[in-house]
C-alpha positions in Angstrom: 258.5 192.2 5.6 258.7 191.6 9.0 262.1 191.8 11.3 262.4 188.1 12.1 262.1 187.8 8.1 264.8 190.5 7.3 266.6 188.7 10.2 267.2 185.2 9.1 267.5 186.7 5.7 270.3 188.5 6.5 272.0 185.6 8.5 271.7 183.4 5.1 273.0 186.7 2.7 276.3 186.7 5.4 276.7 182.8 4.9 276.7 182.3 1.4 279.2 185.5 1.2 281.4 183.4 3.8 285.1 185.3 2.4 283.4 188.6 2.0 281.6 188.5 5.8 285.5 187.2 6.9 286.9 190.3 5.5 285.2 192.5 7.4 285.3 190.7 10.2 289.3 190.7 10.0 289.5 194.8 10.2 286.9 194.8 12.7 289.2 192.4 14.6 292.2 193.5 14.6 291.2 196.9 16.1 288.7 195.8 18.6 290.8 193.2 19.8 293.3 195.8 20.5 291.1 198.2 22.1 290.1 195.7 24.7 293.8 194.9 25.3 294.2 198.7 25.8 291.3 198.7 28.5 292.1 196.0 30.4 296.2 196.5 30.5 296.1 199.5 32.0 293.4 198.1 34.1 296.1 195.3 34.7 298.6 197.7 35.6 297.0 200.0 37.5 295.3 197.0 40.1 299.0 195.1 40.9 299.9 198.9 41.4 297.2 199.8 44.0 297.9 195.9 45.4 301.2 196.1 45.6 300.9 199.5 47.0 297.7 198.4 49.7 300.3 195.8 51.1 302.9 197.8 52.1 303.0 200.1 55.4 304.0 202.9 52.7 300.4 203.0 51.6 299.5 204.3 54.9 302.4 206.6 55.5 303.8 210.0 54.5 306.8 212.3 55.4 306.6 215.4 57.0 309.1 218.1 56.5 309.1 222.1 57.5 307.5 224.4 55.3 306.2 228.0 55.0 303.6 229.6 56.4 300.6 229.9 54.2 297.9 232.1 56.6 298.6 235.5 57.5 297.5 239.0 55.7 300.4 238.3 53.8 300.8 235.2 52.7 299.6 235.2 48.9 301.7 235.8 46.2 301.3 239.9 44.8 299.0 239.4 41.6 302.0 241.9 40.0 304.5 238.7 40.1 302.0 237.7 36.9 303.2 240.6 34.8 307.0 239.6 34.8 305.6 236.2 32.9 305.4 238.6 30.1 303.7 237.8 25.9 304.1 234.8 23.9 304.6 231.9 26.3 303.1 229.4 25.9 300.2 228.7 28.6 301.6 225.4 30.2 304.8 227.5 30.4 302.9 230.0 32.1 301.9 227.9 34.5 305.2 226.1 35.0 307.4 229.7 35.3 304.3 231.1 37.4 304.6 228.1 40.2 308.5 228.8 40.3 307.1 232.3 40.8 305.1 231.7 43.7 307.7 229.3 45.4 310.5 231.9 45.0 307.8 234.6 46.8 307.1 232.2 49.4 310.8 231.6 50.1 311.4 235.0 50.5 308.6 236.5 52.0 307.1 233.4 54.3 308.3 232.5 57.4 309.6 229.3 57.9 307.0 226.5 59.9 309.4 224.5 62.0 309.3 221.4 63.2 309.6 220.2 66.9 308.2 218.2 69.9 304.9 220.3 70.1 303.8 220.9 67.0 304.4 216.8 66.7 302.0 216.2 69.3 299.6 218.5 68.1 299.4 216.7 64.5 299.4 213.1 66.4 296.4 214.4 68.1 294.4 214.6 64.3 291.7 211.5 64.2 293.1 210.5 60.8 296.9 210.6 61.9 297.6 207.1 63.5 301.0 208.0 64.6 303.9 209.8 64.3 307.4 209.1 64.2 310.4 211.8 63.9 313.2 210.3 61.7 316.0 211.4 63.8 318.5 209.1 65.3 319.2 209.6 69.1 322.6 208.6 69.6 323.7 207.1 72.9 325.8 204.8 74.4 324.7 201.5 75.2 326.0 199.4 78.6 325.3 195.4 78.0 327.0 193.3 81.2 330.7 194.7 81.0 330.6 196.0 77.3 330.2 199.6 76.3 329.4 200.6 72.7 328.2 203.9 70.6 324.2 202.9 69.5 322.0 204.8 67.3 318.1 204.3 68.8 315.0 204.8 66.4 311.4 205.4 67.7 308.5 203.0 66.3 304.5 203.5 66.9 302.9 199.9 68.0 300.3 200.7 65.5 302.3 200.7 62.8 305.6 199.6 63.4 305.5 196.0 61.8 307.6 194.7 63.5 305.6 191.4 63.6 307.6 189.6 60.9 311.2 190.7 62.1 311.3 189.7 65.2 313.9 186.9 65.1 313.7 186.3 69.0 312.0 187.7 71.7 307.9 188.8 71.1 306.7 191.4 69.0 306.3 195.1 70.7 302.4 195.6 72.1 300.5 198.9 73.0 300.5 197.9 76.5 303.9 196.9 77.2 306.3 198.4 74.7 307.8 201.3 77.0 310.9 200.7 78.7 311.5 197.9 76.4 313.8 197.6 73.2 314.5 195.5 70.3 317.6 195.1 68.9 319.1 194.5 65.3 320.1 190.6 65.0 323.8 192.4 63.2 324.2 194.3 66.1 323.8 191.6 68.8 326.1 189.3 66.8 328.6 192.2 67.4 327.9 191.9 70.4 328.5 188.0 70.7 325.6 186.8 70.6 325.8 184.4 67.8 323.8 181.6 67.9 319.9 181.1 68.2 320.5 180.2 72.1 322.9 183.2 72.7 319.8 185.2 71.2 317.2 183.7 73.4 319.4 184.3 76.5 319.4 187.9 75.4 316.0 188.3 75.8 314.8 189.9 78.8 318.5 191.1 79.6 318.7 194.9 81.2 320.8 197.3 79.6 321.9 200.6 80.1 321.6 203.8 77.8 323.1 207.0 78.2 322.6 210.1 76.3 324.0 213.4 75.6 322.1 216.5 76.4 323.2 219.5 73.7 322.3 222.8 73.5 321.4 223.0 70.1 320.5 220.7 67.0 321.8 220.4 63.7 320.3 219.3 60.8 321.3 216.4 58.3 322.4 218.8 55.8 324.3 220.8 57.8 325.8 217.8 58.8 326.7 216.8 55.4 327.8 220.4 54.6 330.4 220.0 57.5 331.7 216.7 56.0 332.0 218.4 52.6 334.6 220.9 54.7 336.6 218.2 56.5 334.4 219.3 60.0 333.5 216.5 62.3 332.4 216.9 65.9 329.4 219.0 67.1 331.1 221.9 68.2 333.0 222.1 65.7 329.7 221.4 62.8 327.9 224.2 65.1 330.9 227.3 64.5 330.1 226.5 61.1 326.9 226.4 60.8 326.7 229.9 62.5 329.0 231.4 60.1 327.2 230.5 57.4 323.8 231.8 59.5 325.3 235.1 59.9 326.4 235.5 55.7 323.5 234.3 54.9 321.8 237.2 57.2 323.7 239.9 56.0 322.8 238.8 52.4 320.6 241.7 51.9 323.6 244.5 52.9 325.7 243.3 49.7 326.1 244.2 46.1 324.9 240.6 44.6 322.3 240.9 42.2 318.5 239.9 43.1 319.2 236.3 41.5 322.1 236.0 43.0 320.4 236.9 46.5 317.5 234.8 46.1 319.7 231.7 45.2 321.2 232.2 48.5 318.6 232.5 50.4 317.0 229.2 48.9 320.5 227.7 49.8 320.0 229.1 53.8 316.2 227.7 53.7 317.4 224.0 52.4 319.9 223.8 55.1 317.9 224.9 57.9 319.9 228.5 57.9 317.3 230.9 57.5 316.1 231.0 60.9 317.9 232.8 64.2 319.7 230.0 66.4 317.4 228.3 68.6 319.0 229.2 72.2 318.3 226.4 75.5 320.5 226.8 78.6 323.6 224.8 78.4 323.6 221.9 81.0 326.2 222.3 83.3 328.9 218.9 84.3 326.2 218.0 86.8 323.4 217.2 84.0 325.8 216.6 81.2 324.1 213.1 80.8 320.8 211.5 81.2 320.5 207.8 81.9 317.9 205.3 81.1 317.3 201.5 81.4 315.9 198.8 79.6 315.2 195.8 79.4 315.5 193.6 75.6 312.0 192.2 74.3 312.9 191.2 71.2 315.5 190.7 68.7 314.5 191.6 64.6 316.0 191.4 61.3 316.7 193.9 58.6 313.4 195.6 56.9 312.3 193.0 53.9 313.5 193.2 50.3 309.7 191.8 48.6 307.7 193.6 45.9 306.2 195.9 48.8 309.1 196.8 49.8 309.4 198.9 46.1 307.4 201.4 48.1 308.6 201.5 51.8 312.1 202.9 50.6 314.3 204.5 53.1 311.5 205.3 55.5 310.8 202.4 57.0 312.6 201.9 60.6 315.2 199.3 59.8 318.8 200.9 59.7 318.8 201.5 63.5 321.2 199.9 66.1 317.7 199.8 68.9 314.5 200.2 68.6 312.4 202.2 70.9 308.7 202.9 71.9 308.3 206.7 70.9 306.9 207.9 74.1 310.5 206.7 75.4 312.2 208.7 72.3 309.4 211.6 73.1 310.8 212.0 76.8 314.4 211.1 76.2 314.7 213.5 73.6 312.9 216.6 75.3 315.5 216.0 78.2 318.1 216.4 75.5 317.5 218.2 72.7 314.2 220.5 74.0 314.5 222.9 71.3 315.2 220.3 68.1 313.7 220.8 65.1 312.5 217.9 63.2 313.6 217.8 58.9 311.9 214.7 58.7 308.9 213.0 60.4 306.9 209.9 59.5 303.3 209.9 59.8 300.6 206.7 59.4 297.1 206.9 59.2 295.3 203.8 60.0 293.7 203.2 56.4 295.0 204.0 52.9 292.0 206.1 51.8 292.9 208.3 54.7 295.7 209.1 53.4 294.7 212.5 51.6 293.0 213.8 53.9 295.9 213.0 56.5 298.1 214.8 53.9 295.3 217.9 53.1 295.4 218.6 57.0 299.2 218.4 58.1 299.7 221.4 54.7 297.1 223.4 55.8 299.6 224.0 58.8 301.9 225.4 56.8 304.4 222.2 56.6 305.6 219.9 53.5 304.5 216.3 52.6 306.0 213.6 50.8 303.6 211.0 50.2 302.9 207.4 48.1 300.3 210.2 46.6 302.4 211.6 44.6 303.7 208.4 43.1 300.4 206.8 42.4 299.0 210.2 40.4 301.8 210.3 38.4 301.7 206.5 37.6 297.6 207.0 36.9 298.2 210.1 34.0 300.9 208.2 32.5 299.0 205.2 32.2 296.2 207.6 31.4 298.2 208.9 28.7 299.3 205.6 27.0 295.7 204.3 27.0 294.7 207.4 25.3 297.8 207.1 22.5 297.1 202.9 22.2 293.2 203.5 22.0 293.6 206.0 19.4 295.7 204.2 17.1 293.3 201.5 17.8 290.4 203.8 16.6 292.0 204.7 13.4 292.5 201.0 12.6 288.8 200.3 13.4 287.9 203.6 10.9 290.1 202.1 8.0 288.9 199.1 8.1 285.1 200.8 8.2 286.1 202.5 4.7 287.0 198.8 3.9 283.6 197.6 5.0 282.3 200.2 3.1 283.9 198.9 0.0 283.0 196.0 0.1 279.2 196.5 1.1 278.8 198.7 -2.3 280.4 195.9 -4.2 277.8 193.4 -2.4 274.9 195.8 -3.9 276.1 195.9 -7.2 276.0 192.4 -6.9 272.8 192.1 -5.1 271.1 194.0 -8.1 269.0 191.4 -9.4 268.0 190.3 -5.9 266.9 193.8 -4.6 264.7 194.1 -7.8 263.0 190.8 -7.2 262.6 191.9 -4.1 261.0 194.9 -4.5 259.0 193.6 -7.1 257.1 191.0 -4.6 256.5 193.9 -2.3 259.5 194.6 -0.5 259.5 198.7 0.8 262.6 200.8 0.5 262.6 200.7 4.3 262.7 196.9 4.0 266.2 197.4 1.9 267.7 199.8 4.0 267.0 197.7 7.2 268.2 194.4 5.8 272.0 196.0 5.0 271.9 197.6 8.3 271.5 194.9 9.9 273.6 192.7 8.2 276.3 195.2 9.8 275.0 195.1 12.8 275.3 191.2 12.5 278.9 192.1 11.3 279.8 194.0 13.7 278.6 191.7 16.9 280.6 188.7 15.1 283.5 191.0 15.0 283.3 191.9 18.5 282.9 188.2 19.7 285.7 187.2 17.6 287.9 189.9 19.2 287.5 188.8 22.7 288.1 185.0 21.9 291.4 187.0 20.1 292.2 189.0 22.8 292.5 186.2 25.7 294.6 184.3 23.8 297.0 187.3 23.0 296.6 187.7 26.8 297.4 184.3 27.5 300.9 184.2 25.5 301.7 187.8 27.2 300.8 187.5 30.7 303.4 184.0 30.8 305.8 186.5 29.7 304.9 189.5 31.9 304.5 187.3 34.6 308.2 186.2 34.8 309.4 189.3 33.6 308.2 190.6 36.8 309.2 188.6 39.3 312.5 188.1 38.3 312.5 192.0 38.6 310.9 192.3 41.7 312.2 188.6 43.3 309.1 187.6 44.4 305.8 185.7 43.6 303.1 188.3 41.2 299.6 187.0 42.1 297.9 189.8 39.9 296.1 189.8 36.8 298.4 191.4 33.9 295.2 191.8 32.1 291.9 192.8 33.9 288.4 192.5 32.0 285.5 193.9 32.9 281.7 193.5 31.4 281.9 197.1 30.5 285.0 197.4 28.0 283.2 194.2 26.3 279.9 196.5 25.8 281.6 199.3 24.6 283.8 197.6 22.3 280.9 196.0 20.4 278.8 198.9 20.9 281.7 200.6 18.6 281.9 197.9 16.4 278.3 198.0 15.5 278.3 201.9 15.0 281.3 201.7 12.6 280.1 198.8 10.8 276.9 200.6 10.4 278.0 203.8 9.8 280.0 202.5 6.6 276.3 200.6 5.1 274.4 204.1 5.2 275.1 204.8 2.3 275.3 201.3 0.3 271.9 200.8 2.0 270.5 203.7 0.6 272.1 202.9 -2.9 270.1 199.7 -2.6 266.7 201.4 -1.3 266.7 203.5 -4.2 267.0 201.0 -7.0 264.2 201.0 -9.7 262.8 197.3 -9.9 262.2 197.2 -13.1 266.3 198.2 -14.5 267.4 196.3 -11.7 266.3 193.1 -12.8 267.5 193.6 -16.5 
């Protein structure tokens, strides 16, 4: 018999056993149609992830913070620090207690890679860096007409300030023309008195004047935190306590604490920017106790947005500042007063997303720490990873019961089928022939599962993406223009590709069963 025979033969044998075919067809079903819900979820999830994460500035940016110094004769970890890991732990513990391991080394036996002006300008010199932006406030006063008021000015890159959408008066800051100019919060102008729309458009263009500090020495957030913790405000005052604690933390090594004890403190002197000697600058005499600059007001802008990109610009985006300023402005005003600051938090932008790790790769090979939208998205893919895996697998197990069913049911059909095999064989039909016609009666069973799994699984889509949909953007207050569910000609392949195998799989053996029947006693 030829295949187009055993073909069409096998199309009528699966219609006139319509309930039996149906059976099989359910198992197959259920389990492939969750399989391709599996595939094209996490697909789902993982797209309105890398949207939502390509429209925001945070896809393109990532902090930098000081680290330790990772080149030098010195600067691996003794392979002895493996012995205190000691037997029977467990390998991923291993790992887990030997990282702490290292980091501990490093603290103690690294030296510290600060941050300042220089080393800033050497990183924004790196073709993949776009720009870079130190997170620290320079706090001035501000002189508008006859009012005089405490202001806190941030720096912002033209590249990648966007600013665009903000700007409630005035124009948007360009390459060109942004130095000596500054943008102002619309909260701050109000307190200012400038209320109304015309007030703000009067505002524009106005001069103001800006006067600055210059200190000896710099203190860092935590310290200033530290000093709040003790009731210590002023910067004098925050300073004679921060070089008390320099000098215990110094002498750490002359007392009788224990080696944990020691080694917590000295991770306490690194976190708060301790474990260094203080920087030293000549203190400005009355003459050059202040510089003075002035600008002129380009543009008023509004808070930073509160969209669904916004889930990933967090606190680093430059919003929470009184001014706004170009950062070659911030670059000179802050070298006039702070020469020898060092930086606990920069913000660097690379021009495109996929940039981003190398941009990251390059600013830790100097030695310094990075906190990037890298870590987020890697940790999002293995835990999607992960639930795929889980979901898919209970999906396979379905798809293998319901095989053992086919398999039932298939050896019922050839006890059934007796008679007809014997006829068969009796007019000429091989054993070959047999075999071939079951198998491919799975096959046929298998396909019409698969089929009947996608129509099932885009109307299960259908009732949960309405769902998801609104879910979602009553979370995130905002429109979600992404597929919850993302199909692709692939998962469709492989699904039926493992429907077929299982199906077939489960008639070996009635198909061999039937081959091997004797014409003669099966016609009796």
């Amino acid at each position: 018999m030829n295949r187009s025979e055993l073909f069409m033969m096998a199309i009528q044998n699966l219609w006139a056993r319509k309930s039996r075919t149906a059976f099989n067809i359910f198992g197959i079903v259920v389990s492939c149609s969750m399989l391709l819900l599996v595939f094209a979820g996490t697909r789902g999830a993982r797209d309105g992830l890398m949207n939502l994460f390509g429209q925001s500035d945070f896809s393109k940016q990532f902090a930098i913070v000081p680290g330790r110094a990772q080149t030098g004769p010195n600067s691996n970890p003794p392979k002895a620090a493996s012995n205190e890991l000691g037997d029977g732990i467990s390998p991923d513990r291993k790992e887990r207690i030997g990282e702490k391991l290292e980091k501990a080394w490093a603290t103690k036996n690294l030296p510290s890679v600060q941050v300042s002006l220089e080393m800033l300008d050497e990183l924004r010199g790196l073709k993949q860096i776009a720009s870079i932006l130190p997170r620290q406030d320079l706090r001035g006063q501000l002189t508008i007409g006859d009012q005089e008021i405490a202001a806190r000015a941030t720096c912002f890159s033209t590249e990648t300030s966007g600013l665009d959408a903000r700007i409630v008066a005035g124009s948007a800051p360009e390459s060109t023309s942004s130095s000596g100019k500054i943008w102002i919060d619309e909260y701050r102008a109000w307190r200012l008195g400038y209320k109304t729309d015309q007030q703000l458009e009067e505002l524009i263009g106005t001069k103001v004047k800006l006067r600055f500090s210059v200190a000896a020495a710099t203190q860092s957030p935590k310290m200033k935190r530290l000093a709040g913790f003790f009731g210590v405000s002023g910067f004098s005052e925050t300073e004679q306590l921060a070089d008390t604690f320099r000098n215990l933390f110094a002498e750490v090594e002359q007392t009788n604490l224990s080696e944990i004890e020691k080694e917590t403190i000295r991770q306490v002197a690194t976190r708060m920017g301790l474990d260094s000697p203080k920087p030293t600058t000549e203190q400005a005499d009355d003459a050059n106790q202040f510089i003075y600059r002035e600008f002129e007001i380009a543009g008023v802008v509004k808070p930073k947005d509160t969209t669904a990109t916004a889930l990933f610009r967090m606190a680093r985006a430059n919003g929470g500042s009184d001014l706004l300023i170009d950062w070659r402005d911030y670059h000179a005003i802050d070298l006039a007063t702070h020469p020898e600051r060092i930086y606990y938090y920069s913000l660097a932008s690379v021009e495109n997303s996929a940039d981003l790790r190398a941009a990251v790769d390059l600013v830790e090979s100097k030695g310094l720490e990075t906190r990037s939208a890298l870590e987020i998205l890697e940790k999002a893919e293995s835990e999607l990873g992960k639930v795929r895996l889980i979901v898919a697998a209970i999906a396979l197990v379905i798809l293998l019961i319901a095989s053992v069913g086919i398999m039932n049911t298939m050896i019922i059909a050839v006890m059934e089928r007796t008679p007809e095999f014997g006829i068969m064989k009796a007019i000429g039909a091989s054993d070959s022939d047999i075999s071939r016609l079951m198998l491919i009666e799975a096959a046929l069973t298998g396909i019409l599962g698969a089929l009947v799994s996608l129509a099932v699984a885009r109307l299960i889509d259908s009732v949960i993406t309405g769902f998801a949909r609104q879910y979602i953007e009553t979370r995130i207050r905002d429109d979600f223009d992404f597929a919850v569910f993302v199909y692709s000609f692939g998962d469709a392949l492989v699904v039926t590709a493992i429907a077929i195998t299982i199906c077939m799989l489960a008639s070996l053996l009635p198909s061999r069963r039937a081959a091997k029947l004797d014409p003669v006693v099966a016609m009796k």
